[in-house]
SEKETI-392448 format. One line per field, with one value per residue: x, y, z of N, C-alpha, C, O in turn; chain; residue number from 1. Coordinates in nm, 3 decimals. Layout:
<recs>
n_px [X, ...];
n_py [Y, ...];
n_pz [Z, ...];
ca_px [X, ...];
ca_py [Y, ...];
ca_pz [Z, ...];
c_px [X, ...];
c_py [Y, ...];
c_pz [Z, ...];
o_px [X, ...];
o_py [Y, ...];
o_pz [Z, ...];
chain [A, ...];
resi [NUM, ...];
</recs>
This chain:
<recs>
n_px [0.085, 0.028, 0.087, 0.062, -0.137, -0.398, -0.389, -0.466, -0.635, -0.854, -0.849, -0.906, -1.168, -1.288, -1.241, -1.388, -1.613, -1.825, -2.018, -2.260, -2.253, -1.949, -1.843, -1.900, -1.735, -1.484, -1.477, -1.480, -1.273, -1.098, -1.166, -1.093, -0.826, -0.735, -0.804, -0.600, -0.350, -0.410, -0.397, -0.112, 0.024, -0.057, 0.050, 0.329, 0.378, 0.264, 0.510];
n_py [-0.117, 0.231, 0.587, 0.663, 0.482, 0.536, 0.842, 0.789, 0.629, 0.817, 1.040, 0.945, 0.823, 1.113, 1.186, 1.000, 0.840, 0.637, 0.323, 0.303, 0.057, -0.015, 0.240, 0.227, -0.007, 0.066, 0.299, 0.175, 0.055, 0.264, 0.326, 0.143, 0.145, 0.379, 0.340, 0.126, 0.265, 0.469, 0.333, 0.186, 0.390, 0.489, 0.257, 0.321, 0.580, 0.507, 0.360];
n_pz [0.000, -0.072, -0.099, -0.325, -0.422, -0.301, -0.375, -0.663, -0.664, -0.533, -0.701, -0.952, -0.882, -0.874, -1.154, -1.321, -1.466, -1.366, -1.312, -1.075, -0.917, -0.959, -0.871, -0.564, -0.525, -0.578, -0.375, -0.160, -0.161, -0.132, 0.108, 0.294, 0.219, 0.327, 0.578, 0.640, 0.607, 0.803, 1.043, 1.037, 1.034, 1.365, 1.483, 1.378, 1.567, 1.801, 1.861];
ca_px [0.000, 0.149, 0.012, 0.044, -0.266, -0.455, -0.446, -0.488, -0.807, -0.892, -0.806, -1.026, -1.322, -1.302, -1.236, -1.394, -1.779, -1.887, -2.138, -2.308, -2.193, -1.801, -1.787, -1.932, -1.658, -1.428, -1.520, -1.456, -1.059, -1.029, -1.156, -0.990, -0.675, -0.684, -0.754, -0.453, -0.256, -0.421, -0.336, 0.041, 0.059, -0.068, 0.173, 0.475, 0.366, 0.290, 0.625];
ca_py [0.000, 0.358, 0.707, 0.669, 0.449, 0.639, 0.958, 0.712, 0.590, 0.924, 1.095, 0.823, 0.869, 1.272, 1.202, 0.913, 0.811, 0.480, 0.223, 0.310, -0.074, -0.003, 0.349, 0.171, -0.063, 0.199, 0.390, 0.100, -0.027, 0.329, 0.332, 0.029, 0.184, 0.462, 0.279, 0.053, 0.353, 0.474, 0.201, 0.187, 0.545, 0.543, 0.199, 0.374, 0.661, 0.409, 0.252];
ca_pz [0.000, -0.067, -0.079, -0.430, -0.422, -0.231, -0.472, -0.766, -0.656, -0.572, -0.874, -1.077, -0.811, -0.931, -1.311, -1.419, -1.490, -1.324, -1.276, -0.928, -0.857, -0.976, -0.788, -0.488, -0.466, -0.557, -0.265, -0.044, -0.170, -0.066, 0.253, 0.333, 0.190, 0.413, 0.709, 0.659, 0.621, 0.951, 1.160, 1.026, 1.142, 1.445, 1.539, 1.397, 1.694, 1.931, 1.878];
c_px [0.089, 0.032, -0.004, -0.098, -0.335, -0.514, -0.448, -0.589, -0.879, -0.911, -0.939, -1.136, -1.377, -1.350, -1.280, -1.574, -1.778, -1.993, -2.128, -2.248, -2.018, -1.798, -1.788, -1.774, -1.495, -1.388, -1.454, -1.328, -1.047, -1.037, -1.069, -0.849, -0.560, -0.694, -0.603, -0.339, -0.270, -0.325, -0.190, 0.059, 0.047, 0.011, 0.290, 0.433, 0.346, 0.435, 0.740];
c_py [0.123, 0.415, 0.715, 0.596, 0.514, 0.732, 0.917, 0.717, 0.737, 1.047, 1.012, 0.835, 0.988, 1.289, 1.139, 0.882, 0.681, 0.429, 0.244, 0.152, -0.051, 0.112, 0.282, 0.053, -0.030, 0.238, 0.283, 0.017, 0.129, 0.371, 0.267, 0.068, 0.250, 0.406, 0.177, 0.146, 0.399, 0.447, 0.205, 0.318, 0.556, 0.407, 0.241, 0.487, 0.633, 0.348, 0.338];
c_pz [0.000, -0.080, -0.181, -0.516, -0.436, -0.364, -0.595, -0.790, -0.620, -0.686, -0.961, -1.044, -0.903, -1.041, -1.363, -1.408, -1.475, -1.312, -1.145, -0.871, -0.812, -0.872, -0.678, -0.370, -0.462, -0.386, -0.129, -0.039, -0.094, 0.027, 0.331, 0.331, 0.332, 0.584, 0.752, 0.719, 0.752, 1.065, 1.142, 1.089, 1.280, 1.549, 1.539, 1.507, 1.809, 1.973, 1.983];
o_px [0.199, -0.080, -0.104, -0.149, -0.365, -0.617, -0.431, -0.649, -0.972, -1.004, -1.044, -1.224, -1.472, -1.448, -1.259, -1.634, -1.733, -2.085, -2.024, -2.193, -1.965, -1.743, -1.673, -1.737, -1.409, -1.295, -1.394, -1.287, -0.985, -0.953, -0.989, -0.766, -0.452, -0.617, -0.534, -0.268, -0.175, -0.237, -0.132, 0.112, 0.130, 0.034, 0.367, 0.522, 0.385, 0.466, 0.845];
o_py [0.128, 0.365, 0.784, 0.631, 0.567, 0.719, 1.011, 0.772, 0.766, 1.117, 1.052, 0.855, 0.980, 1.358, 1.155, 0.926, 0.607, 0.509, 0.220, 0.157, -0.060, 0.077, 0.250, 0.040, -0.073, 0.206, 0.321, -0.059, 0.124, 0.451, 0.312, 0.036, 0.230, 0.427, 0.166, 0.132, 0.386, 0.497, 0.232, 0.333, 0.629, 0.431, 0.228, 0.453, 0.694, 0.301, 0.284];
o_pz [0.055, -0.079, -0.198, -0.622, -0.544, -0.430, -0.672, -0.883, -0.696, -0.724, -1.013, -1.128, -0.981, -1.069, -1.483, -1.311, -1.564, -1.297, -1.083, -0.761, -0.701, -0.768, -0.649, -0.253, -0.385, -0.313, -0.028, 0.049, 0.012, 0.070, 0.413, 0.416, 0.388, 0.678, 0.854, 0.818, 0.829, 1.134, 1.247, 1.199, 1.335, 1.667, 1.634, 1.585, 1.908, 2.083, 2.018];
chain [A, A, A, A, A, A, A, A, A, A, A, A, A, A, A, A, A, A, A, A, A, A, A, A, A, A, A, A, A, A, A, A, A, A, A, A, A, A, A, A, A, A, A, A, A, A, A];
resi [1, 2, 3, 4, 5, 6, 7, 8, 9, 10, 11, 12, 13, 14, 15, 16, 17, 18, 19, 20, 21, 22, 23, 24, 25, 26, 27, 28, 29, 30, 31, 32, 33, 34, 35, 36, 37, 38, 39, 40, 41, 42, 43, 44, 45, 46, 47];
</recs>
């Protein structure tokens, strides 16, 4: 996972015309994304 994801899938959210199904699951690699990223952050500050 990188940040480069992230503003990938964002970027494409912004610019691109989807099937209410496709955005949908869209929407939810990049929730997921950002929670990963989350969590790694807030262990490397725990550490």
């Amino acid at each position: 996972m990188t940040i480069d994801t992230i503003e990938e899938l964002r970027a494409e959210l912004r610019e691109c015309v989807f099937t209410p199904a496709k955005r949908k699951a869209l929407e939810r690699e990049l929730a997921e994304l950002i929670r990963q990223r989350n969590e790694a952050l807030a262990e490397e500050e725990g550490a």
